[in-house]
TORFI-947867 format. One record per atom (N, C-alpha, C): x, y negated, z; residue in one letter. Coordinates in steps of 0.1 Angstrom, whole numbers, padded with zeros to 4 digits, always signed. Layout:
# residues N
XYZa/...
# end
This chain:
# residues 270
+1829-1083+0446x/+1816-1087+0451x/+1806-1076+0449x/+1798-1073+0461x/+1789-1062+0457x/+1782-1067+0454x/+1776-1055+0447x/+1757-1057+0443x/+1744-1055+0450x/+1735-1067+0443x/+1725-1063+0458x/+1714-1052+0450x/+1716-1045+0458x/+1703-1037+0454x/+1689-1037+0450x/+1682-1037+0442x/+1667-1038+0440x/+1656-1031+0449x/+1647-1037+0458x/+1642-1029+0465x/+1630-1019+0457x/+1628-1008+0460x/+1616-1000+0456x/+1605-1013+0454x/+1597-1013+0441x/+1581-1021+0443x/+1579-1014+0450x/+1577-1005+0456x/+1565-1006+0463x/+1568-1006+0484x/+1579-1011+0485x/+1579-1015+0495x/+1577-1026+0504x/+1577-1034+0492x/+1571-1049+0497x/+1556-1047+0502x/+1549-1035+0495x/+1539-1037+0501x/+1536-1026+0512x/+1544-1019+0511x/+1539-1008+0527x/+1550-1022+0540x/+1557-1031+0537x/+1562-1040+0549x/+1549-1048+0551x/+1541-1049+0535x/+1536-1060+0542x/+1515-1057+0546x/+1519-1045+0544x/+1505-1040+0553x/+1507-1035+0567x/+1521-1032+0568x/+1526-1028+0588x/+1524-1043+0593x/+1526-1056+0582x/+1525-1070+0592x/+1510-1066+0593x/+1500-1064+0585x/+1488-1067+0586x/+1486-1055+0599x/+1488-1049+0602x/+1482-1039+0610x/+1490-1044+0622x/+1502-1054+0626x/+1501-1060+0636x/+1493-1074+0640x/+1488-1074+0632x/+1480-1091+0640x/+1465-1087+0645x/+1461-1095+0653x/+1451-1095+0660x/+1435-1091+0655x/+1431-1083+0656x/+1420-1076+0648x/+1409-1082+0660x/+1394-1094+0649x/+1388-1093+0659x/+1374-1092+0659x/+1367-1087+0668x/+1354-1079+0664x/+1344-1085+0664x/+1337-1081+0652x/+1329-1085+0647x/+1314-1084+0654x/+1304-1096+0662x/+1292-1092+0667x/+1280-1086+0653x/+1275-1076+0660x/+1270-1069+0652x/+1254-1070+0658x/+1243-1068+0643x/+1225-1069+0647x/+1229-1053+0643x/+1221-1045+0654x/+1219-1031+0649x/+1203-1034+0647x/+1203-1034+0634x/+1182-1036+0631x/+1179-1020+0621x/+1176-1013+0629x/+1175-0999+0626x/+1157-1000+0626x/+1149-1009+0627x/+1134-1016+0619x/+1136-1020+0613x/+1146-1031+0607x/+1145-1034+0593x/+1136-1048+0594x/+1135-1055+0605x/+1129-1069+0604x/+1136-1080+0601x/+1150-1080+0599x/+1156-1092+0593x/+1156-1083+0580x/+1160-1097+0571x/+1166-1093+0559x/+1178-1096+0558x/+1188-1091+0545x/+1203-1095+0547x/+1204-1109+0555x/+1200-1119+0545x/+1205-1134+0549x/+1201-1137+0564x/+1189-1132+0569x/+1186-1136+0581x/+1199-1124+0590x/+1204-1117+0588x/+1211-1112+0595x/+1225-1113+0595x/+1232-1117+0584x/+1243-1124+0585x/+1239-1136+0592x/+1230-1148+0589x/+1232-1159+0597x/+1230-1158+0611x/+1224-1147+0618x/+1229-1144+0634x/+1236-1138+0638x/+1249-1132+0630x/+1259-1125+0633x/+1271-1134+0633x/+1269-1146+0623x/+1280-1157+0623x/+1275-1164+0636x/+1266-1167+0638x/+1260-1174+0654x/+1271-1165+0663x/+1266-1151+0665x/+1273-1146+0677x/+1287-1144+0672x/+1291-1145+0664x/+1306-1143+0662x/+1312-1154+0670x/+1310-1165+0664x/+1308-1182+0673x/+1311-1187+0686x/+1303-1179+0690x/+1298-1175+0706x/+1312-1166+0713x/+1311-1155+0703x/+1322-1149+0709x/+1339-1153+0706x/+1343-1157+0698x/+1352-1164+0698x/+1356-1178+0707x/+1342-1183+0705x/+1343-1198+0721x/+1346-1192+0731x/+1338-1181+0739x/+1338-1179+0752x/+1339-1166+0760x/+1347-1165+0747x/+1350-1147+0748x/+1336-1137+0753x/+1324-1137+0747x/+1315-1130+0753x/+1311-1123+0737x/+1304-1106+0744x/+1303-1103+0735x/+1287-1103+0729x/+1280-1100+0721x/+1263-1101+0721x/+1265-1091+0710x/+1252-1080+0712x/+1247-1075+0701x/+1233-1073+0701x/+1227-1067+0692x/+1207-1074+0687x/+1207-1060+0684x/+1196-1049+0695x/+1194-1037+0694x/+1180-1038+0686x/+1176-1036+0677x/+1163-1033+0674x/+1158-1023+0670x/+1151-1018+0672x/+1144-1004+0670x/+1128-1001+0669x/+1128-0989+0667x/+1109-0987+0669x/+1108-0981+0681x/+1100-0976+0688x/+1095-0978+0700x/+1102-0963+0711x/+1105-0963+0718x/+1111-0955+0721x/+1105-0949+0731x/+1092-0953+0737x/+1085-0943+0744x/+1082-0953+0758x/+1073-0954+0765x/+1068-0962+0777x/+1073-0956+0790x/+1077-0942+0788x/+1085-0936+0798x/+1095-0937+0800x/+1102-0948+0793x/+1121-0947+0790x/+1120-0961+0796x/+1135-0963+0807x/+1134-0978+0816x/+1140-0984+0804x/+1138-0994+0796x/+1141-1002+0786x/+1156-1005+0789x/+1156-1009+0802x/+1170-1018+0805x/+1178-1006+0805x/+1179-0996+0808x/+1187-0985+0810x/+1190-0978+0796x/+1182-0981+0790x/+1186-0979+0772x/+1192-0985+0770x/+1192-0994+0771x/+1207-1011+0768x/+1219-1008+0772x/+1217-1007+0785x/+1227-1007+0792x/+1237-0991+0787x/+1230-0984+0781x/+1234-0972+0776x/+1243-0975+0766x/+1235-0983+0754x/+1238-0985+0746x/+1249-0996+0745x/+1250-1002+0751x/+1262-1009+0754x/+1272-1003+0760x/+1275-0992+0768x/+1281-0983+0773x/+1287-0976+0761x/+1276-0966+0755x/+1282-0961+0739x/+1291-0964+0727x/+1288-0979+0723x/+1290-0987+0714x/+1297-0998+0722x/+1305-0997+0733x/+1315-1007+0743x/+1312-1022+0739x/+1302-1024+0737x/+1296-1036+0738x/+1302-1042+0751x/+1308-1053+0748x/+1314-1063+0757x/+1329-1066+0757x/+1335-1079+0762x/+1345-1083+0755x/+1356-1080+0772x/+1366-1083+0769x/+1379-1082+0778x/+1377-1069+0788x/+1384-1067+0797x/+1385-1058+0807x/+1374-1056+0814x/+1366-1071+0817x/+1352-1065+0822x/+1342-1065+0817x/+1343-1063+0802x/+1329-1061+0798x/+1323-1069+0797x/+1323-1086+0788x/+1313-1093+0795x/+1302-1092+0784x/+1295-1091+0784x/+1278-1087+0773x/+1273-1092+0772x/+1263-1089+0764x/+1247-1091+0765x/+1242-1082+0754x/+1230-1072+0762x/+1225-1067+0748x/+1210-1076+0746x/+1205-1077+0732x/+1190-1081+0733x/+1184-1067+0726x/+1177-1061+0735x/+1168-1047+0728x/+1158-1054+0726x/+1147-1045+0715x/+1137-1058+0707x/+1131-1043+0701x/+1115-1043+0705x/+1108-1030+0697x/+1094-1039+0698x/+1097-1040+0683x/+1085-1048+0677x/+1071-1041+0675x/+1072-1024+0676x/+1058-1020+0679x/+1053-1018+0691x/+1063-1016+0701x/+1055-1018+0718x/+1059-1033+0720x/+1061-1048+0713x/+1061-1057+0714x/+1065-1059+0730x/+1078-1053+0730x/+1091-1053+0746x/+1102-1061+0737x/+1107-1073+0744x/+1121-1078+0741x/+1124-1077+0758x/+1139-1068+0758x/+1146-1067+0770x/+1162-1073+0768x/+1164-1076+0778x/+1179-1082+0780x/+1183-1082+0787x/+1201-1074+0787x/+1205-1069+0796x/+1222-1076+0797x/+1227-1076+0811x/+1237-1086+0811x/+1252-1077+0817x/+1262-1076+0812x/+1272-1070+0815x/+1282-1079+0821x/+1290-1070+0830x/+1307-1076+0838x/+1297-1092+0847x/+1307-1101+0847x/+1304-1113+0851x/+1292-1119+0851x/+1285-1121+0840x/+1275-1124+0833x/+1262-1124+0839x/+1264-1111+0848x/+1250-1106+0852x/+1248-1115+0862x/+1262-1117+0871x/+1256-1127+0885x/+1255-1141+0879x/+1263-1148+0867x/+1262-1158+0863x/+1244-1160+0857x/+1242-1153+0851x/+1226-1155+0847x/+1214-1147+0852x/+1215-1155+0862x/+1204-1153+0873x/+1191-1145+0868x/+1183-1141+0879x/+1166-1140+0876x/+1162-1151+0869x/+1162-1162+0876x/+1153-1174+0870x/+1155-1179+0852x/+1173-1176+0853x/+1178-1182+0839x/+1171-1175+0829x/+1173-1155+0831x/+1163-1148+0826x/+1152-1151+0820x/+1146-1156+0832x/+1133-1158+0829x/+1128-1165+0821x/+1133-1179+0824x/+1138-1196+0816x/+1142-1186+0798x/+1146-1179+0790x/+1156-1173+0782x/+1142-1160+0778x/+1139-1155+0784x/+1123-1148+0776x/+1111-1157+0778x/+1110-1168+0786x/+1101-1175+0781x/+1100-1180+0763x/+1118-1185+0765x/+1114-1195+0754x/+1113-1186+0741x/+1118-1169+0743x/+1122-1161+0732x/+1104-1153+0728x/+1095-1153+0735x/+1086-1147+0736x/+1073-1158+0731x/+1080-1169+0731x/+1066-1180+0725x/+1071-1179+0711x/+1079-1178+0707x/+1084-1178+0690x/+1079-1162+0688x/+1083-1150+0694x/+1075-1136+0688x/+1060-1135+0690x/+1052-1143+0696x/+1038-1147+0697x/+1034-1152+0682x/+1048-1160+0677x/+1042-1165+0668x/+1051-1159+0653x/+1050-1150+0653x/+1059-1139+0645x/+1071-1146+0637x/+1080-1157+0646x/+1093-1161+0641x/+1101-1155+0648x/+1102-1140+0644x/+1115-1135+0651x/+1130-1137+0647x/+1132-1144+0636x/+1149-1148+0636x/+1144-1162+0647x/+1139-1171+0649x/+1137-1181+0655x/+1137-1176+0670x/+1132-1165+0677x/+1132-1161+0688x/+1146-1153+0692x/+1154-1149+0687x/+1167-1145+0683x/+1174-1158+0684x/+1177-1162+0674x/+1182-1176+0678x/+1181-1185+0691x/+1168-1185+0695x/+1165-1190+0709x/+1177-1186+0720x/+1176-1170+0718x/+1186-1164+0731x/+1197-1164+0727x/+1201-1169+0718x/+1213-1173+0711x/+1217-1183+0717x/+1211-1196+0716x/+1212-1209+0717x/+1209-1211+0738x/+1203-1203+0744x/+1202-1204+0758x/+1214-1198+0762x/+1224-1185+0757x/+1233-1183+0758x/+1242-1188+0760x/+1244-1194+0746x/+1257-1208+0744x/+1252-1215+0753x/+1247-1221+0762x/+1240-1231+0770x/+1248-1226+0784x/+1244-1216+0788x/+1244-1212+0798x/+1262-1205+0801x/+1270-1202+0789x/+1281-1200+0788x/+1290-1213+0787x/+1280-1219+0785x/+1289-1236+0783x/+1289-1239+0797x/+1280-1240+0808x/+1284-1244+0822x/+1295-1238+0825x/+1295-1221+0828x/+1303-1214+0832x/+1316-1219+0831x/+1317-1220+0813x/+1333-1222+0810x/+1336-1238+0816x/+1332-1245+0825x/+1328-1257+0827x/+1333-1256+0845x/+1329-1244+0848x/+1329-1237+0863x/+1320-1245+0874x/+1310-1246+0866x/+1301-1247+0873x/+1284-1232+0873x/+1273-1239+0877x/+1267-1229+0877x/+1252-1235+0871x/+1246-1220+0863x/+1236-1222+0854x/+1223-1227+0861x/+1221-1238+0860x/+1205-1237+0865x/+1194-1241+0854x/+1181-1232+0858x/+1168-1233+0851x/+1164-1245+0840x/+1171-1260+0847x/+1171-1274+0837x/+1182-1269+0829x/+1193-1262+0828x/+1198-1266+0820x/+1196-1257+0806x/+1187-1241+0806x/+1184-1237+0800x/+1166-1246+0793x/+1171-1256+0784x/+1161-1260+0782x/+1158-1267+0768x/+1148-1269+0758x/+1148-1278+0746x/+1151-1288+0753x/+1143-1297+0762x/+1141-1306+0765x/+1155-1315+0774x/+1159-1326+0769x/+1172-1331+0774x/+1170-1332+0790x/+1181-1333+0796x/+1179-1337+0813x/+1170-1347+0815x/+1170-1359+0809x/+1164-1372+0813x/+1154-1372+0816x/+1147-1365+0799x/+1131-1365+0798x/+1126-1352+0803x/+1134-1341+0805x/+1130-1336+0819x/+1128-1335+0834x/+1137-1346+0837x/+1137-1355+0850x/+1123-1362+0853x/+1119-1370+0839x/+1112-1381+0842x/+1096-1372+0839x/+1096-1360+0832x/+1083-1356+0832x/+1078-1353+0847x/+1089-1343+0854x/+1087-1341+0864x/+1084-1354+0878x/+1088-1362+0876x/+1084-1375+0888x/+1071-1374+0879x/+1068-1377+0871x/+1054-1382+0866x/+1046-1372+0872x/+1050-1356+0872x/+1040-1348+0875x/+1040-1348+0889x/+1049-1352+0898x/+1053-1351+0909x/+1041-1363+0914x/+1039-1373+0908x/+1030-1388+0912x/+1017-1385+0908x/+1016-1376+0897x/+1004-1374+0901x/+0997-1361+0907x/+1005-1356+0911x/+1004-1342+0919x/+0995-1349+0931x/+1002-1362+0936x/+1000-1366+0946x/+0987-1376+0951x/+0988-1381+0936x/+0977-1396+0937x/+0965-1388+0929x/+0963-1384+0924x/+0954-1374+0922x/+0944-1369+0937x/+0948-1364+0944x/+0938-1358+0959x/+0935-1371+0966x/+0949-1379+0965x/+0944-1388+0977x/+0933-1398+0973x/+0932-1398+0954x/+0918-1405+0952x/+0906-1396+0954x/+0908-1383+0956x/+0895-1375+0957x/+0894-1376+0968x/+0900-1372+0975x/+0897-1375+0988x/+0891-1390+0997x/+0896-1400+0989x/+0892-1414+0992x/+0879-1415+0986x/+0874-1410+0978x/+0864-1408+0971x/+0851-1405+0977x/+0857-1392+0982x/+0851-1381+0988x/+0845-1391+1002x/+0854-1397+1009x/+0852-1405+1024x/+0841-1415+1021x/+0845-1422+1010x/+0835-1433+1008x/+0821-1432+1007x/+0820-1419+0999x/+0803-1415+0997x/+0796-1409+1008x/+0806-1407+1016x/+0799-1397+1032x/+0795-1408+1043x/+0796-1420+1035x/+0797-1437+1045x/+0783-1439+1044x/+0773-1432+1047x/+0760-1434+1047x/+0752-1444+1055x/+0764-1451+1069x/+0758-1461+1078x/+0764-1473+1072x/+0770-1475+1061x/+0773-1487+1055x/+0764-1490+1045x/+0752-1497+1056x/+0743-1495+1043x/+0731-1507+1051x/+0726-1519+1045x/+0716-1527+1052x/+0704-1520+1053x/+0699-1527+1072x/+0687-1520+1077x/+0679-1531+1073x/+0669-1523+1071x/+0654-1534+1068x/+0647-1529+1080x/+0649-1517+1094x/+0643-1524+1105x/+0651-1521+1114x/+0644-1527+1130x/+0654-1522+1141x/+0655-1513+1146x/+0650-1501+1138x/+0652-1485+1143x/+0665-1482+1153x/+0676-1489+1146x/+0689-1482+1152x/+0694-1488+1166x/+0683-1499+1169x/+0689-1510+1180x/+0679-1505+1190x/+0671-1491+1190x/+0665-1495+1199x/+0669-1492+1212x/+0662-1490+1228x/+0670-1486+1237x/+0674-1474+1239x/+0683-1472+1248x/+0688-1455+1249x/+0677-1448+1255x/+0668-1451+1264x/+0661-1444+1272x/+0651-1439+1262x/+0648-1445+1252x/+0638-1441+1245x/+0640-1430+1234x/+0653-1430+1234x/+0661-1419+1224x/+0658-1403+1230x/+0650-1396+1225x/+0650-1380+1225x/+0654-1371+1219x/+0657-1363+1224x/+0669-1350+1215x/+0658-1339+1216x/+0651-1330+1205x/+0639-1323+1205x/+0650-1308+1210x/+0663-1310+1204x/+0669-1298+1202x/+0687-1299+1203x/+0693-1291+1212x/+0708-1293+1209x/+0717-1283+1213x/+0726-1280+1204x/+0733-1267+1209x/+0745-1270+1197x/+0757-1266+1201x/+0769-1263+1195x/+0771-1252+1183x/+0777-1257+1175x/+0779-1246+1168x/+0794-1242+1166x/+0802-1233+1161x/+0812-1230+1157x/+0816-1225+1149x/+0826-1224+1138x/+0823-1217+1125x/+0838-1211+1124x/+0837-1199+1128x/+0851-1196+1127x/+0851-1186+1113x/+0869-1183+1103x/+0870-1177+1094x/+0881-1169+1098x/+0881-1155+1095x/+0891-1153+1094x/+0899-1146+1081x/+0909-1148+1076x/+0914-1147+1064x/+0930-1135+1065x/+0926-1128+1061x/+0939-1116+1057x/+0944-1117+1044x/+0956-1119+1041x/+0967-1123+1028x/+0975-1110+1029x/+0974-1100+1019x/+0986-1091+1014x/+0995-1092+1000x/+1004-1093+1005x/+1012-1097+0996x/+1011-1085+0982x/+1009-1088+0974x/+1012-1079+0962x/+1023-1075+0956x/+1025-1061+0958x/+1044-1053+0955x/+1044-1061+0942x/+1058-1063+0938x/+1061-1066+0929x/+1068-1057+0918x/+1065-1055+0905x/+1068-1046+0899x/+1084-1043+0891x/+1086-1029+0897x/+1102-1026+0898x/+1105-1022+0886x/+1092-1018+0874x/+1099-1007+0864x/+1102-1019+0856x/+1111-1009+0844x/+1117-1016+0835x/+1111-1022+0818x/+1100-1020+0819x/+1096-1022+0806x/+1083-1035+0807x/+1084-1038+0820x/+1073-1052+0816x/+1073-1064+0827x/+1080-1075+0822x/+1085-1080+0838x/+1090-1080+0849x/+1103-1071+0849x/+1111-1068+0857x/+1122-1074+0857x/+1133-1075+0863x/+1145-1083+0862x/+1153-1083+0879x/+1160-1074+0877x/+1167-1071+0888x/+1180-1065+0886x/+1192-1066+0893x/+1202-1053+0889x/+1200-1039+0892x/+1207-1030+0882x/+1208-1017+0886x/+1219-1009+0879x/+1222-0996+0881x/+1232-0991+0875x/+1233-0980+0863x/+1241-0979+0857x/+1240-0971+0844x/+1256-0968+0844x/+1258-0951+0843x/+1266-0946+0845x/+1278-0948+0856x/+1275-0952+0865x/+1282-0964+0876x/+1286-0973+0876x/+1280-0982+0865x/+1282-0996+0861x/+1271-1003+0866x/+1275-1019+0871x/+1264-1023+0876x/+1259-1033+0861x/+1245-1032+0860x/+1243-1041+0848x/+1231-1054+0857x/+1227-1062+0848x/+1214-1068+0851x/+1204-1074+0839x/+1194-1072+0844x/+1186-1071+0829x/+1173-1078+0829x/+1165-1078+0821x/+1146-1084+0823x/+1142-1078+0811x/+1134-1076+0812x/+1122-1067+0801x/+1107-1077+0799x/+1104-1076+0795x/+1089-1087+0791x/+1080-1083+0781x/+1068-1078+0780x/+1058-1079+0765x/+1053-1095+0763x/+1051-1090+0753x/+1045-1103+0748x/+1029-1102+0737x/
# end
């Protein structure tokens, strides 16, 4: 009978770090806050958010923060740079999001990579810095982070659903009681004028009114006109439409390209 051999200690452990360097290594969403406005805890608990996110829906997010980088630089094309650099985005096409955030030129921009960009529209955009720019008004910036956090998952949850993002569904407010606000505003949009207007007819009713003589019966022949002539009141009114603004640092939101990538993005002060 042979003997079995004793293996080297220290091979058990170079076998069992080749297993570790085959299993699935997976990346970690990162806040680059190069300002320094979160503190540790607030910045771990939005990196477990986007980890979250990115493990549900395979999408990737990262939180650019910085100090101001100059009013001559298109914001969105900094993102889009920077996501390029730092390969921000998940699978073969790249799917993203960066949030760039410069708390001294008070600009939060966001920019959308691969799929993403056609899936979240202008409007959703917009719907998505609304709700992130009432919270940095009110200097809760992990709360306004979290916001585009939480419109994300939202808006990634139709997708994975295969359907498509609309404006209701990026919202605090549930479908219902935003259904029913809107008929309310819808009814009175409407009953609103038509009392002014009924209003308005009533008091111009100046022959509904009792005569104390027979002034108004009297005969026609006796009726004289001192004076009469037509008048006409014509207006005329010219409307030019006002360009709408293309650059990238304040209410913009459109696609464009960076390094031959197509991205899409919005920019907003607040």
């Amino acid at each position: 009978m042979k003997k079995l051999h004793k293996l080297p200690g220290f091979l058990p452990v170079l076998l069992c770090l080749a297993g570790i360097m085959w299993l699935p290594v997976s990346v970690q969403a990162k806040v680059y806050d190069n300002y320094g406005i979160l503190n540790e805890e607030e910045t771990t608990a939005l990196e477990k958010e986007l980890a979250e996110i990115e493990e549900a829906y395979q999408f990737e997010t990262a939180f650019l923060i910085t100090d101001n980088v100059g009013e001559e630089m298109d914001y969105r094309q900094y993102a889009a740079r920077f996501m390029q650099m730092n390969q921000v985005g998940y699978g073969e096409s790249n799917e993203g999001l960066c949030v760039f955030h410069q708390p001294d030129a008070r600009n939060i921009t966001i920019v959308f990579r691969g799929k993403a960009q056609d899936q979240f529209t202008e409007k959703i955009q917009d719907r998505m810095l609304d709700h992130c720019t009432e919270k940095l008004k009110k200097d809760d910036t992990l709360g306004a982070y979290q916001s585009i956090v939480k419109d994300l998952e939202q808006g990634l949850s139709r997708v994975s659903q295969g359907k498509k993002i609309r404006p209701m569904d990026i919202s605090d407010t549930p479908l219902t009681l935003s259904l029913l606000k809107w008929l309310l505003i819808s009814i009175a949009a409407g009953a609103v004028p038509a009392f002014a207007a009924s209003w308005y007819q009533k008091n111009r009713m100046k022959t509904n009114v009792i005569q104390t003589n027979a002034d108004l019966y009297a005969e026609a022949e006796e009726t004289q006109f001192s004076q009469m002539r037509d008048m006409y009141i014509r207006r005329a009114v010219t409307r030019r439409r006002k360009p709408e603004n293309k650059g990238g640092n304040n209410g913009s939101s459109d696609s464009f390209t960076s390094g031959g990538e197509s991205f899409s993005g919005s920019g907003r002060n607040y």
